[in-house]
C-alpha positions as a printed NumPy array, in Angstrom:
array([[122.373, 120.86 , 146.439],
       [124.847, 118.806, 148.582],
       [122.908, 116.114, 151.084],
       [124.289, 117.497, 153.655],
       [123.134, 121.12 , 153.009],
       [119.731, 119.94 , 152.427],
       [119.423, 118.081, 155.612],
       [121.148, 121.29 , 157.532],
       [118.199, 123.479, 155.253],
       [114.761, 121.015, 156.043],
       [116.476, 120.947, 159.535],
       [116.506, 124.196, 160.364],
       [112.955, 125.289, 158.373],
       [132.456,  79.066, 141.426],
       [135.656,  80.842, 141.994],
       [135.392,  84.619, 141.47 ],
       [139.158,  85.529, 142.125],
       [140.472,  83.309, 139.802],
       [137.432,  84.48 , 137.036],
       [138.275,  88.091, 138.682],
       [141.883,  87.19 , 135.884],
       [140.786,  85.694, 133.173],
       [137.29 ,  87.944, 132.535],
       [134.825,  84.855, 132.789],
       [131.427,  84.57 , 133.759],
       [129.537,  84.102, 137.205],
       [129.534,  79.786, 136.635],
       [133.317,  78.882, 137.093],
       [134.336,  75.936, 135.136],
       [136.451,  74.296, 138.638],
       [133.499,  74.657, 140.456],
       [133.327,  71.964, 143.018],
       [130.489,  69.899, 143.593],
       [129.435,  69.334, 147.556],
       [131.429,  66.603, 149.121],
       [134.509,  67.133, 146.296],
       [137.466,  67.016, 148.145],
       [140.682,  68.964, 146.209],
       [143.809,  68.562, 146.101],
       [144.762,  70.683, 148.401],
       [148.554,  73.003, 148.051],
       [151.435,  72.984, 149.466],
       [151.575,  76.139, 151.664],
       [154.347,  78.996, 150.833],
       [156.808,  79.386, 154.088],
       [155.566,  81.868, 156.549],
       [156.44 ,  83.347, 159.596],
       [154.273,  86.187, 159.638],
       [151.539,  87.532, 161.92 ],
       [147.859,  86.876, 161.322],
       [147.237,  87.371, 157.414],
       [143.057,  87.294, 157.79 ],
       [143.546,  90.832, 159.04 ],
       [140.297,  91.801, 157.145],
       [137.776,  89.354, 158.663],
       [135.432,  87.361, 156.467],
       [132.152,  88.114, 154.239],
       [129.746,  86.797, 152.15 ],
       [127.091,  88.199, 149.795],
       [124.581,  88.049, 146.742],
       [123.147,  84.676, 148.057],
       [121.323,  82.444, 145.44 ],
       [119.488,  78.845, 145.865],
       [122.695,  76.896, 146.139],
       [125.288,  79.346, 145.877],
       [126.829,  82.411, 147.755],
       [129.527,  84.78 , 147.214],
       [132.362,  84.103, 150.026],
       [135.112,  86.295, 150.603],
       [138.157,  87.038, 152.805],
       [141.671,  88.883, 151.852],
       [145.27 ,  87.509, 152.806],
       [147.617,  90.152, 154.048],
       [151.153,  88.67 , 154.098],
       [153.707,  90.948, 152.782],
       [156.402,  90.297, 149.927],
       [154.028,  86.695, 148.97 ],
       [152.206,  86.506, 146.358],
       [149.658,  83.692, 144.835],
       [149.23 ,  82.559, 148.185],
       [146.606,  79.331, 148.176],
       [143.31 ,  79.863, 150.114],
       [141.386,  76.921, 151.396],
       [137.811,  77.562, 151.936],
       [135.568,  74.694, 153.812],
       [131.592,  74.863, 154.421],
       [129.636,  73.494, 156.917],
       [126.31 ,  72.689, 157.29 ],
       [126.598,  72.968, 161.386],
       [127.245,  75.278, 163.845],
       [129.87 ,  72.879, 165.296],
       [131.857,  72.678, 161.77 ],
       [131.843,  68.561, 161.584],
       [129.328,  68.004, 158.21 ],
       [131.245,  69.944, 155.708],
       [129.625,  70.169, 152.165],
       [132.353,  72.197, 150.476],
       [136.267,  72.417, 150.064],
       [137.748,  74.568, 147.499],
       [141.317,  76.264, 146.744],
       [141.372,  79.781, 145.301],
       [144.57 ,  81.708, 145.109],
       [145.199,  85.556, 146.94 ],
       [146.555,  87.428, 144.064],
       [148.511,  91.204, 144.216],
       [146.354,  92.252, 140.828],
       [143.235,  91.371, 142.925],
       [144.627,  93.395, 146.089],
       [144.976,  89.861, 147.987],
       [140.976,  89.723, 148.11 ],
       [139.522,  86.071, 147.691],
       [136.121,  84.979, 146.242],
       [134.839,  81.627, 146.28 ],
       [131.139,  81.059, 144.505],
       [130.595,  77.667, 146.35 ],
       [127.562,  74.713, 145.348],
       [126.182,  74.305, 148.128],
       [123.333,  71.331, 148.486],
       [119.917,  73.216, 150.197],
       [118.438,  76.182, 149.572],
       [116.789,  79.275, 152.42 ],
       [119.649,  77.497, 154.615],
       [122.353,  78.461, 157.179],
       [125.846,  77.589, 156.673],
       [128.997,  78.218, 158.345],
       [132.229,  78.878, 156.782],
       [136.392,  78.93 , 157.858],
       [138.812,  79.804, 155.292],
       [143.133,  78.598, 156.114],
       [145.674,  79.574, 154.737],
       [149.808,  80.129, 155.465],
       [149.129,  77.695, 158.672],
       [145.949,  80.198, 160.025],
       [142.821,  80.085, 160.159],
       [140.17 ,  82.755, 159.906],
       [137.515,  83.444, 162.28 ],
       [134.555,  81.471, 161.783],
       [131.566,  82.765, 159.414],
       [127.978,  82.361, 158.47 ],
       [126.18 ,  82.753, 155.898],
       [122.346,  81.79 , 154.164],
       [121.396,  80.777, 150.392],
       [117.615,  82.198, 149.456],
       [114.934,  79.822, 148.715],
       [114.175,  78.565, 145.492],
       [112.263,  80.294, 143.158],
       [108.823,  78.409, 143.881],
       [109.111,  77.661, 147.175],
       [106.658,  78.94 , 149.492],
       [107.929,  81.175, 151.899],
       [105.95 ,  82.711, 155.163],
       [108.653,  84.425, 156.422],
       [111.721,  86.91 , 155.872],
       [113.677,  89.567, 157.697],
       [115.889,  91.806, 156.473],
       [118.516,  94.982, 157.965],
       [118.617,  97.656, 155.504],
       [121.737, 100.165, 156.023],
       [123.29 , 103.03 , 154.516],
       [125.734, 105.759, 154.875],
       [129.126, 104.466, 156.911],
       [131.039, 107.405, 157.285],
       [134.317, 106.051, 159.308],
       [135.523, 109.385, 160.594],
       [131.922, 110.432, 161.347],
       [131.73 , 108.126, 164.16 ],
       [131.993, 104.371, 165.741],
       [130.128, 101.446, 163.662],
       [127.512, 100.878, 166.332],
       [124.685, 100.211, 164.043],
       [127.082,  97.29 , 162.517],
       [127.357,  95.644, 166.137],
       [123.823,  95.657, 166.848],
       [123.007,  94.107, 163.182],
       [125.389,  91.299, 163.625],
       [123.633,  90.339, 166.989],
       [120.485,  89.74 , 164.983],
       [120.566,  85.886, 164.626],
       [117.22 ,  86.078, 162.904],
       [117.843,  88.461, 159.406],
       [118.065,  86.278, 156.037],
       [120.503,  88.956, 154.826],
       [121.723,  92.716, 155.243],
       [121.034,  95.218, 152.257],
       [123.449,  97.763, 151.913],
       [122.184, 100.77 , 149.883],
       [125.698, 102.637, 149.443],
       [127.913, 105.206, 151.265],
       [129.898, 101.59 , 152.439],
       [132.881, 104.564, 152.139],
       [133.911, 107.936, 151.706],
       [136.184, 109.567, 149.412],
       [137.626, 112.324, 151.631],
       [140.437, 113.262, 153.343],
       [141.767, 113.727, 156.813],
       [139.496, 115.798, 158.836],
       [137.028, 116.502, 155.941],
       [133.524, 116.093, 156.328],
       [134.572, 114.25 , 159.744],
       [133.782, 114.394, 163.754],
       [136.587, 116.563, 165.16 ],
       [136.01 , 115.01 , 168.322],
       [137.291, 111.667, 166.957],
       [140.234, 113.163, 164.773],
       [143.063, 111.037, 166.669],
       [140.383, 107.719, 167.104],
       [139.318, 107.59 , 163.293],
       [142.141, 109.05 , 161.306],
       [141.085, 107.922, 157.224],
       [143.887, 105.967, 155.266],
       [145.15 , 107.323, 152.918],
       [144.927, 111.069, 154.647],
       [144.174, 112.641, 151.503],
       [141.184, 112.341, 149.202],
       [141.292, 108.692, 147.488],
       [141.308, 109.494, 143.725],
       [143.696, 105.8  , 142.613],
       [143.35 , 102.306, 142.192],
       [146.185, 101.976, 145.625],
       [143.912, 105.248, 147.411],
       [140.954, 102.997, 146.831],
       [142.237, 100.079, 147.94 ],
       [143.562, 101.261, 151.308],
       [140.489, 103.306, 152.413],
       [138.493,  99.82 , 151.823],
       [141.028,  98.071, 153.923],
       [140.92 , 100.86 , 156.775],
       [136.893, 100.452, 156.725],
       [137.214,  96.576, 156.837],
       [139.573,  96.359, 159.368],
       [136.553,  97.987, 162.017],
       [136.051,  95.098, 164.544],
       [131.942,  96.277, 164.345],
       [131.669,  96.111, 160.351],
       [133.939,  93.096, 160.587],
       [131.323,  91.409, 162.986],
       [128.658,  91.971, 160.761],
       [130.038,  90.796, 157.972],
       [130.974,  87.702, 159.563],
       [127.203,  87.028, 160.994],
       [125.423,  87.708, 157.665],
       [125.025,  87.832, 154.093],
       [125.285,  91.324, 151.954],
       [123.642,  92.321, 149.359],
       [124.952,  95.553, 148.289],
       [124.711,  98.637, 145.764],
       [126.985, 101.918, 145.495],
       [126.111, 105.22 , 146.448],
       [127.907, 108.126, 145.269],
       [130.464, 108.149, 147.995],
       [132.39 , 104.675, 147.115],
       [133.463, 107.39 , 143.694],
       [133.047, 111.137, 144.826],
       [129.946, 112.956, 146.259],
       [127.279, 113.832, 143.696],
       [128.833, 110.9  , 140.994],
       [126.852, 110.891, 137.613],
       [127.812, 108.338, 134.958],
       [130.461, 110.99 , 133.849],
       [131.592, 113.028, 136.385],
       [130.529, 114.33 , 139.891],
       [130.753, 117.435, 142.29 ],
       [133.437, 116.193, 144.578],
       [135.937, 115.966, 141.193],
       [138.025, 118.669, 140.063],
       [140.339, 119.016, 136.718],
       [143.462, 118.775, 138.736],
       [142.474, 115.48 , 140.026],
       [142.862, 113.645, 136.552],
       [140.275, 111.859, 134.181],
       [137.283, 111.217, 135.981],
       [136.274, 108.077, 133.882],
       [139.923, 106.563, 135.09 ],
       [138.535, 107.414, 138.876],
       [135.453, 105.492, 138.497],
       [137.114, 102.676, 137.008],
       [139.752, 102.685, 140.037],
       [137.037, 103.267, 142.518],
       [134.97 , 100.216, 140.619],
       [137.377,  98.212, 140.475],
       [138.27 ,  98.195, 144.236],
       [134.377,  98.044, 145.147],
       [134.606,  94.706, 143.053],
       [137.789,  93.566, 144.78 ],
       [136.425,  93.877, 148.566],
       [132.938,  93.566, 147.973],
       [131.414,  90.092, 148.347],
       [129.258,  90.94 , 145.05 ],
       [128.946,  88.571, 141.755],
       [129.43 ,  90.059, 138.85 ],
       [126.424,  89.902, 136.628],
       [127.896,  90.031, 132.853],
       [131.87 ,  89.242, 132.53 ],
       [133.884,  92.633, 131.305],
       [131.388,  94.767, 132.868],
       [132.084,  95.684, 136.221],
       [129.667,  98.967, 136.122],
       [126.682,  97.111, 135.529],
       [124.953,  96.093, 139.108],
       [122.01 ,  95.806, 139.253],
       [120.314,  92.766, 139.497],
       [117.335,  90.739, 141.167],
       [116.939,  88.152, 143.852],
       [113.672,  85.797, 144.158],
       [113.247,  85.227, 147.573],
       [110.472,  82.004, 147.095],
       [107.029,  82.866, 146.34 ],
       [107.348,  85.95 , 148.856],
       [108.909,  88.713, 146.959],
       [111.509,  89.662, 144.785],
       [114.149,  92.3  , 145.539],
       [115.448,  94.319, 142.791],
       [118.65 ,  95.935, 143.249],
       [118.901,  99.396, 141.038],
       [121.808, 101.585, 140.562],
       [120.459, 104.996, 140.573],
       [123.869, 106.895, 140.611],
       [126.484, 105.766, 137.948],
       [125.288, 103.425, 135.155],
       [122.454, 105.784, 133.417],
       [122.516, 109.009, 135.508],
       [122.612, 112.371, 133.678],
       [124.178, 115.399, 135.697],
       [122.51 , 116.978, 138.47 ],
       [120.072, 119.592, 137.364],
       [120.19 , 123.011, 139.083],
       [117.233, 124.485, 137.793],
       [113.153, 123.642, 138.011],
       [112.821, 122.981, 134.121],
       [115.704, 121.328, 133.673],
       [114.167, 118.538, 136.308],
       [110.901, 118.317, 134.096],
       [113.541, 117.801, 131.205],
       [111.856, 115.044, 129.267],
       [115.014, 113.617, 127.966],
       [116.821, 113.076, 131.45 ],
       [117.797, 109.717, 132.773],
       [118.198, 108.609, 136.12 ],
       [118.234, 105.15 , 135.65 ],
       [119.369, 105.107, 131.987],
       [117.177, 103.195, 128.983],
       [118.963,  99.907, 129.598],
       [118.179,  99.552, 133.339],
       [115.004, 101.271, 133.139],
       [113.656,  98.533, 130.204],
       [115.368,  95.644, 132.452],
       [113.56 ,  97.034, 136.03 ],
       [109.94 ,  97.028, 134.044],
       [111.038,  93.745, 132.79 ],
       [111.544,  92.405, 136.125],
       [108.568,  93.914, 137.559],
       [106.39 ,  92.081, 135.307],
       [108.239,  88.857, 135.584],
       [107.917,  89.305, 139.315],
       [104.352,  89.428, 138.73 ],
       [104.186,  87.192, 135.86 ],
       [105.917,  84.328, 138.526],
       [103.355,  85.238, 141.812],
       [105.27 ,  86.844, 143.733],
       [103.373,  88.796, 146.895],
       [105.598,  91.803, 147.181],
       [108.115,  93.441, 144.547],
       [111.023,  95.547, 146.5  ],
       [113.134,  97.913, 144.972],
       [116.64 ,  98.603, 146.491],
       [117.889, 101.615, 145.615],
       [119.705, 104.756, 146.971],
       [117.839, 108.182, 146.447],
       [114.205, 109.093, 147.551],
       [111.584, 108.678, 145.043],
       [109.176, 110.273, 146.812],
       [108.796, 113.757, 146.038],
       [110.022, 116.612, 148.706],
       [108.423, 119.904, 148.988],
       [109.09 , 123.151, 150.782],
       [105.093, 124.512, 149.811],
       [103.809, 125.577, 146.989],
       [102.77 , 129.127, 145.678],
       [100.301, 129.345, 142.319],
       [102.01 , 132.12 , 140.269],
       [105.692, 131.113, 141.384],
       [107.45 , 129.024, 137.946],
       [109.487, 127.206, 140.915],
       [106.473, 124.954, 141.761],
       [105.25 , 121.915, 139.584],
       [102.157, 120.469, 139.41 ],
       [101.145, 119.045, 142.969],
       [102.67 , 121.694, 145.064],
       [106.329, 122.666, 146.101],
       [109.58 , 123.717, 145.05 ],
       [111.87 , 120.543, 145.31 ],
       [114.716, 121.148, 146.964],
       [117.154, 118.307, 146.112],
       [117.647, 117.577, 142.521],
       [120.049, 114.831, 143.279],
       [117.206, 112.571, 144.374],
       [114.34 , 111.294, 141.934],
       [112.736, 114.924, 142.527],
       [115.487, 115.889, 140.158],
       [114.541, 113.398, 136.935],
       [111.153, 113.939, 137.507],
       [110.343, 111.976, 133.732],
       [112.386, 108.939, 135.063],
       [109.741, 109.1  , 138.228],
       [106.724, 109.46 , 136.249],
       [107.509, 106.658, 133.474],
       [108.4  , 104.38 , 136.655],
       [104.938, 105.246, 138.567],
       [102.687, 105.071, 135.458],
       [104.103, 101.647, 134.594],
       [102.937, 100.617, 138.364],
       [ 99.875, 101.96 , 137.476],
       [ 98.99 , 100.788, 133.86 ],
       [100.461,  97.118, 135.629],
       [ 97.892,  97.13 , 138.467],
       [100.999,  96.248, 140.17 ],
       [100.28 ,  95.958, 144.361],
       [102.741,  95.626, 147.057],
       [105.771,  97.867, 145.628],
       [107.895,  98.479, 148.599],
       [110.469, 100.855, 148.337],
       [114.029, 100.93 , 150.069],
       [115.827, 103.918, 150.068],
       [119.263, 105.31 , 152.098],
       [121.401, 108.339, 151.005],
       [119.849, 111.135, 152.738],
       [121.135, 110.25 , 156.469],
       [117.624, 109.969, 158.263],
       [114.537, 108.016, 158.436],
       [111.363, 108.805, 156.255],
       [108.223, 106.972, 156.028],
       [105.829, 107.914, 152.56 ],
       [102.75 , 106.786, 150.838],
       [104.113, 107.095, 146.727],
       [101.861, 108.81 , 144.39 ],
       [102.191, 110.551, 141.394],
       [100.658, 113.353, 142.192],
       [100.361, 113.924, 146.376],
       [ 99.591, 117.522, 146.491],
       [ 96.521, 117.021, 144.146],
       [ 93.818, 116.009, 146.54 ],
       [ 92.048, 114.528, 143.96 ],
       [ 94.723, 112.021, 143.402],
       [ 95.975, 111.47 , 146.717],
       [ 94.071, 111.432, 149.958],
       [ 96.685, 111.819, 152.835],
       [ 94.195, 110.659, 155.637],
       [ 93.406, 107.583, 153.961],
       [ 96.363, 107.095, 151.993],
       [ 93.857, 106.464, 148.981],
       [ 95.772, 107.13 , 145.429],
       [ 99.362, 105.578, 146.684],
       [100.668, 103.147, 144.254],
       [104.086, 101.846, 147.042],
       [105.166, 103.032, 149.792],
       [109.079, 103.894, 150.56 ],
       [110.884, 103.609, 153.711],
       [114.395, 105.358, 154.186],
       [117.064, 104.235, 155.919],
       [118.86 , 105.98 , 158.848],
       [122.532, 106.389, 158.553],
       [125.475, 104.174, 159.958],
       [127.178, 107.038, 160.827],
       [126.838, 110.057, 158.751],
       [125.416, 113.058, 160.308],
       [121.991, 114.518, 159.374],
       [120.518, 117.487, 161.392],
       [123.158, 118.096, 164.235],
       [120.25 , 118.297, 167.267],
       [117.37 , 116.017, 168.157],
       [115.159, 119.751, 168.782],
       [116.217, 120.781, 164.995],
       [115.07 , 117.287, 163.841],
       [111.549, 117.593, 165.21 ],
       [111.328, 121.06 , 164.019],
       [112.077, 120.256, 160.366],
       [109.345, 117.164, 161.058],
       [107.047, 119.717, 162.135],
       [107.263, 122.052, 159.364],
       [107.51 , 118.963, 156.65 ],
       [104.693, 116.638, 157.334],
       [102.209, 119.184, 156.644],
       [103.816, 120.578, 153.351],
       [104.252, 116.678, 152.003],
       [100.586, 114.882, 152.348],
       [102.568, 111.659, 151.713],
       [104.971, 112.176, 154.65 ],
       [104.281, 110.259, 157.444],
       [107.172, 110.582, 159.535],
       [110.756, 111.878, 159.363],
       [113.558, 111.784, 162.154],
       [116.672, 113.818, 161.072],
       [118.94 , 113.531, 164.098],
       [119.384, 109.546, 164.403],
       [121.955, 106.922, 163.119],
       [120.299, 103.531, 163.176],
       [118.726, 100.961, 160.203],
       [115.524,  99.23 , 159.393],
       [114.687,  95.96 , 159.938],
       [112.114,  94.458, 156.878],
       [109.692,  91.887, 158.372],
       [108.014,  90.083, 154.991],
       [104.915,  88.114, 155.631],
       [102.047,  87.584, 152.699],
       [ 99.999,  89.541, 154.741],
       [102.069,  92.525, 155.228],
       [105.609,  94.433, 155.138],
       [106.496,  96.026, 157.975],
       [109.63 ,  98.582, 158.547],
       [110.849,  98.851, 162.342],
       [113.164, 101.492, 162.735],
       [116.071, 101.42 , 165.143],
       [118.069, 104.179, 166.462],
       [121.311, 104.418, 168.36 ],
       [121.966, 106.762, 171.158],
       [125.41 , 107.621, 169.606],
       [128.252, 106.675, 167.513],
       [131.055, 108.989, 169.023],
       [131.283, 106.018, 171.504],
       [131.136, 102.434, 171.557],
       [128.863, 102.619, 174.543],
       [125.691, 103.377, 173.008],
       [122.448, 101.811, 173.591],
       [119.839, 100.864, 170.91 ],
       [116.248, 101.804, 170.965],
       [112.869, 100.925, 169.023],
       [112.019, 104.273, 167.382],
       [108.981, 103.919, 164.57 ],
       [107.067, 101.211, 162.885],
       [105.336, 101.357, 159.743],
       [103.337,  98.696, 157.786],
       [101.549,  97.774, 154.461],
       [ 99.244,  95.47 , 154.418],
       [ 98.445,  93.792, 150.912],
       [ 96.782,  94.864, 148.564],
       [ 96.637,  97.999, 150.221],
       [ 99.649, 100.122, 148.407],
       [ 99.673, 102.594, 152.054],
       [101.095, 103.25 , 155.166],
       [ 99.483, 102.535, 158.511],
       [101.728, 103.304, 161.41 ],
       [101.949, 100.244, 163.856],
       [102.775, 100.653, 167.512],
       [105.814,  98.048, 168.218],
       [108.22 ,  95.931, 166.735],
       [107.754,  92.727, 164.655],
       [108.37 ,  89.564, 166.888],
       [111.701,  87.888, 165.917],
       [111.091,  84.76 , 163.105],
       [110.   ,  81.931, 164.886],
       [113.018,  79.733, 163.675],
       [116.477,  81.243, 163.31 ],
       [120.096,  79.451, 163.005],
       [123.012,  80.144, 165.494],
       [125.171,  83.246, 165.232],
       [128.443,  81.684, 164.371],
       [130.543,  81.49 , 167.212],
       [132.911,  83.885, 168.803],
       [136.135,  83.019, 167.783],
       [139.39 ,  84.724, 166.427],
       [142.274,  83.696, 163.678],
       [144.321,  80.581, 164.734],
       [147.43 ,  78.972, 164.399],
       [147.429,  76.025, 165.217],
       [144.722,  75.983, 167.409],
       [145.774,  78.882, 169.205],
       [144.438,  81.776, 169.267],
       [146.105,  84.734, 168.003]])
């Protein structure tokens, strides 16, 4: 079953370009150290217009080092140098990097730069120049080392940006949040259709999709990433924070599996030469490291924020996955993957060297719910497994239901506390207590929350739609809750995100909604909170926001390509 017609259903009832050629690893052999300065190149001629057209970015943020990217649009050049400087000041006069990479046609133009930078859990700002411009100004924050001790941490978790579905709204309001270490992105950063498919009509003429037909090449690929990039809103947020991103399904075609998906059809060529366009491109405008050289599929990977907790970063949708099941058994098919055995031994690995290294809270990024859904269970019906209810959306864990179990028992037999679970995908915000059996009172108590091994909170969409009325939304969220023990809370209706306040004492989710996203006048509001304390593997729901962190950088400042210290 599509997303979509679920939610309609429960509704209504180092230098990375320049590795990018030559197939190396993550630790470039020009790195610079700080205070290096270059050489720097003699600039090509140009008379051109703007070429940072695409804003600026950075992502996957280490100790000392974070991906930094931009993309050079100046027609008929090619090779075109790219100076990047970094600052440790808001002001830009204590720089502690200057490198040269080169904009490249085989790498679309795009630009990576995998700086040394001197401190760790520390804000920098960043301005790249090139053919006599330069970009706006960005920012960007390297995690703390692996032992440090950490109080502290905030992080937006997003999902689902459907650019024909609506105005990035949610983006604006994340990039005004000076205090967030970093943004996770949890996939859906595009979509693979055509003009007016699975798009507001309202906004048909405001946000046409380039190309107009479904993207299926390397070039479709490419442009649909530059049409999303050149948003002033995802451009802002970019700009204000680190990324640390997975795919969904949607940067391929809806429903991928690691060899072919729903939204692919025979007379739209070899799917396995689709993915490896669409990967590619994701690679290209992505600020994302690669983590082995040669093998762009493989992304998952972990990040040890200090002592606090480590976030793990799983690909649930192309590396492993087996085909969608349609049927009950095949669900409980012992031999289905979800994560495939490669991830799946290198996620218990990191769980126990997350434990193994004192860590107070192990987070899992990932894109479909684990959490089992039910619509109620019957005794005599062959539809229903143990625990109560048919599941109604085999493209989520509830469809690899052996993948689930194996990944809760090794919780269990672990003794493993304070699993937090971050999930996007499904368009709406959910709030569950994770057991392995919920419906079975005797292993789950859903007014104490007794028998819970994590807990998993959901992400809202960007923009994609979910139930299409507020009244719809409540009704689903009435008929739900009492079906799914473990359910705490579900809004349908609303676009918004998460921000992740990490303390040793507790992780706590505060939801944010936006009013709408067919305009750029929207306003935000505080919608739900939900915390766990330690130790404590449950929910409790919690009646405002988290304070902001008590110490948080500048946003970098407003500013707009130059030339020559003008603006243009």
């Amino acid at each position: 079953m599509k997303r979509r017609d679920f939610l309609k259903i429960t509704a209504a009832g180092i230098s990375i370009s320049a590795l990018a050629a030559c197939g190396g690893s993550s630790e470039s052999s020009n790195q610079l150290q700080p205070h290096t300065k270059p050489e720097l190149p003699s600039m090509p001629s140009y008379n051109g217009p703007n070429p940072f057209q695409h804003g600026v970015a950075s992502g996957d943020p280490l100790a000392h080092q974070v991906i930094i990217w931009t993309r050079i649009t100046a027609p008929e050049l090619d090779e075109i140098p790219v100076i990047l400087r970094v600052f440790s000041d808001f002001n830009l006069s204590r720089r502690v990097y200057e490198g040269v990479e080169y904009a490249r046609s085989q790498h679309d133009y795009t630009v990576k730069f995998d700086p040394l930078l001197p401190e760790a859990n520390t804000t920098y700002y960043y301005q790249f120049e090139s053919l006599g411009y330069f970009s706006p100004i960005g920012r960007t924050k390297t995690i703390p080392e692996q032992d440090e001790f950490i109080q502290h941490a905030r992080l937006a978790v997003l999902a689902c940006s459907n650019y024909p579905q609506g105005y990035f709204n949610v983006y604006r309001k994340v990039a005004q949040r000076e205090d967030l270490d970093a943004v996770l992105h949890l996939g859906d950063y595009i979509y693979e259709y055509g003009q007016g498919e699975y798009a507001d009509s309202k906004l048909t003429t405001e946000r046409p999709v380039d190309p107009p037909h479904p993207i299926i090449s390397l070039t479709d690929y490419r442009k649909r990433y530059a049409l999303y990039r050149s948003d002033e809103d995802l451009q802002e947020c970019h700009r204000q924070h680190p990324f640390i991103c997975v795919w969904d399904d949607h940067e391929i075609a809806d429903n991928t599996w690691k060899d072919g998906a729903a939204n692919h059809s025979t007379n739209q060529g070899d799917f396995n030469e689709r993915k490896r366009a669409a990967i590619q491109a994701y690679h290209e405008w992505m600020p994302i490291r690669r983590v082995m050289p040669d093998n762009d599929i493989k992304i998952y990977r972990s990040f040890d924020y200090g002592n606090l907790f480590t976030l793990m970063m799983l690909d649930t949708r192309v590396v492993g996955r087996d085909e969608q099941p349609t049927l009950p058994h095949e669900a409980r098919d012992p031999h289905r993957q979800l994560l495939g055995e490669e991830q799946e031994r290198w996620l218990f690995d990191e769980l126990e060297r997350s434990d193994g290294k004192g860590a107070r809270w192990h987070i899992l990024g990932q894109q479909v719910m684990l959490a089992p859904l039910t619509l109620g269970s019957l005794p005599d019906n062959p539809n229903w497994h143990i625990g109560g209810g048919m599941k109604i959306n085999f493209d989520q864990w509830d469809g690899y239901q052996t993948s689930r179990r194996r990944l809760l028992n090794r919780i269990q037999s672990m003794a493993l506390d304070n699993v937090i679970v971050l999930t996007g995908d499904i368009h709406s915000s959910w709030a569950m207590d994770v057991s392995l059996d919920p419906g079975n009172p005797a292993v789950y108590n859903r007014f104490t929350g007794e028998g819970s091994l994590a807990v998993e909170f959901v992400t809202p969409a960007v923009s994609s739609p979910a139930a299409p009325t507020k009244g719809l939304s409540d009704l689903a969220m009435a008929a739900l809750i009492p079906l799914n023990p473990h359910l705490k809370w579900v809004d349908l209706f609303h676009r918004g995100y998460i921000v992740l306040d990490i303390t040793p004492e507790q992780c706590k989710a505060d939801w944010f909604h936006v009013n709408t996203v067919r305009s750029r006048e929207h306003i935000e509001k505080f919608a739900r909170s939900y915390l766990t304390q330690s130790g404590n593997n449950r929910l409790q729901k919690a009646n405002s926001p988290s304070s902001p962190k008590a110490i948080a950088s500048s946003l970098a400042p407003q500013s707009a390509a130059t030339k020559n210290g003008a603006a243009v």
